[in-house]
C-alpha angles and dihedrals in degrees: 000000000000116000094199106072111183132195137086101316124199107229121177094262086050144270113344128187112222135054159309132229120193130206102208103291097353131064114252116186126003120194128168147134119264114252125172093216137018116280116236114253107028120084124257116248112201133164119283104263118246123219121200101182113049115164092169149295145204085041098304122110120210084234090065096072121195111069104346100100089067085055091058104037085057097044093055090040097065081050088053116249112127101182130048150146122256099230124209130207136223112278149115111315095249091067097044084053094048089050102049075052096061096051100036087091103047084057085059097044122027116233117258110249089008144100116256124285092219091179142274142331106196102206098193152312084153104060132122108263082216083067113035103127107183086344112120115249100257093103103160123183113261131239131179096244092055099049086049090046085054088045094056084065093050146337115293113190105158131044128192113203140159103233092205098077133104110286096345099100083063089047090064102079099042092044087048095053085050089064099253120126125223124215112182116231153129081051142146096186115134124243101270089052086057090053096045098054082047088063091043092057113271115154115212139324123277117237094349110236094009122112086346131121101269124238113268110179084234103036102031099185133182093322088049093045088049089052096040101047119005126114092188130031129162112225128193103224092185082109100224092081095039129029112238086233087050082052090052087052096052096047088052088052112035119047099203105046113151134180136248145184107215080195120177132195084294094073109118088354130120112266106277142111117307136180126242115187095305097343133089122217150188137235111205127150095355099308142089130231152155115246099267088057104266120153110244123187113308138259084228121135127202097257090042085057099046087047086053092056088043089051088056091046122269125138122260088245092053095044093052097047079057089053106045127353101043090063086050086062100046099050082041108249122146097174087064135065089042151091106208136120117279091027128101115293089237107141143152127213122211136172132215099299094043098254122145115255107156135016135189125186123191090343092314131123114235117229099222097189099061 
């Protein structure tokens, strides 16, 4: 490909007018003019979206196991993220561990064609049954020993739990020195529980609003305790599991809210009947559900969900730091999020309506007809 990309290009100052030279799969030089919005004509260059809660996509679930991470990693690139989190799903603990199997390799070795499988989010199986959403019902109670046993497998760098349970508030800390982070979700723990697991060390809150205890003015909840106190929460834009207006009230109150897909197999697929993990669901009007209605995951992509922020007026800065650089920050990557000299060469080119036109991952041009 073309090591001199050229457009209107989102650096961490601002849009600048000029170009981009890469050095194989990292940016080496960025020049440009300051403008303070994107000149017609000239693509934009943002940062590649990352994306920190992947169930699936192109029709393969993570829990699947065998190729379908490849699947996945291919489908979101051509939406631009290049860069995600395989994402596992409640279940016995057999299948959790075939399927950490099965990606362990493809943290090792990108896929070709595909964003970068940057490890695991291990979505339960630590979770409260009073709060399951579209989990499967196999919630265990979680133990240091257990979590280390899964991440000799493959790299776990995230871990949703429900503190309330019995001995997993006291988990957090430990699990926390050892260099996982803790989001706090699929819970029904009150506020002051929230809070609690805050002060312990969790790091965020796992799909905002979603299979948590709601906010009540006089028993705030999980909800209460994430917009009270977090630094850090994931939210799904792809406005069926969150009101726009819901949204508004979580970026006034948490700094580092940053957007996710929680997409499953349904992702860039016909409507139809999909798995994820045990269940099966269904894709239907944009959205994706069991068959009692549940929500269940989404059929959401990375560039859907920055054009939706965009849609409830956000600017286009602000949406793409939600879709990409915040969660950087919060898995602690500095090389990511970002288009600067010296970071990874992971970009998206759109052009004036926000559609992807180009992606690069890692230095490397995305075939988006594949």
């Amino acid at each position: 490909m073309d090591t001199r990309i050229e457009g209107n290009i989102l650096t961490p100052a601002g849009f600048v007018h000029g170009d981009i030279v890469l050095d194989g799969p990292q940016v080496a030089t960025l020049d440009g003019t300051p403008v303070a919005l994107p000149l017609p004509g000239a693509p934009i260059v943002l940062p590649g979206f990352i994306d920190p809660h992947v169930h699936g996509g192109g029709g393969r679930d993570v829990m699947e196991a065998g190729d379908a991470i490849a699947t996945i990693a291919r489908l979101h690139a051509r939406h631009g993220t290049t860069a995600f989190l395989a994402t596992t799903m409640t279940a016995p603990l057999p299948e959790i561990e075939a399927a950490l199997q099965a990606t362990r390799g493809h943290c090792l070795q990108r896929v070709a064609g595909g964003a970068r499988c940057l490890g695991v989010h291990l979505e339960g199986p630590f979770i409260n049954p009073e709060r399951l959403g579209a989990q499967p019902d196999f919630a265990v109670q979680g133990t240091v020993e257990s979590v280390q046993a899964l991440a000799r497998i493959a790299p776990i760098r995230l871990i949703t739990l429900a503190p309330e349970r019995p001995g997993h508030m006291a988990l957090i800390a430990p699990l926390r020195e050892a260099g996982f982070r803790v989001q706090i979700g699929h819970s029904n723990g009150r506020y002051e529980q929230g809070r609690e697991a805050l002060d312990c060390g969790a790091s965020g809150f796992t799909h905002l609003f979603n299979a948590m205890s709601p906010l009540h003015h006089r028993e705030p909840g999980m909800v209460g305790a994430a917009l009270a106190h977090a630094e850090y929460a994931e939210l799904i834009p792809d406005l069926l599991h969150v009101h726009p207006g819901a949204i508004r009230v979580a970026l006034r109150s948490i700094p580092g809210l940053f957007c996710v897909t929680d997409a499953t197999a349904a992702a860039g697929m016909p409507d139809g009947e999909y798995r994820l993990g045990r269940h099966v669901v269904h894709k239907c009007l944009g959205g994706v559900r069991l068959a009692d209605g549940t929500l269940a995951g989404s059929a959401l992509t990375m560039d859907q969900a920055l054009r939706h922020l965009v849609q409830i007026g956000l600017l286009l800065e602000d949406a793409s730091r939600r879709v990409s650089t915040l969660a950087a920050e919060f898995l602690g990557l500095p090389d990511r999020g970002r288009i600067a000299p010296g970071a990874w060469a992971d970009l998206v080119l759109l052009d004036g309506d926000l559609q992807v036109r180009r992606v690069v991952v890692e230095g490397d041009e995305i075939d988006l007809d594949v």
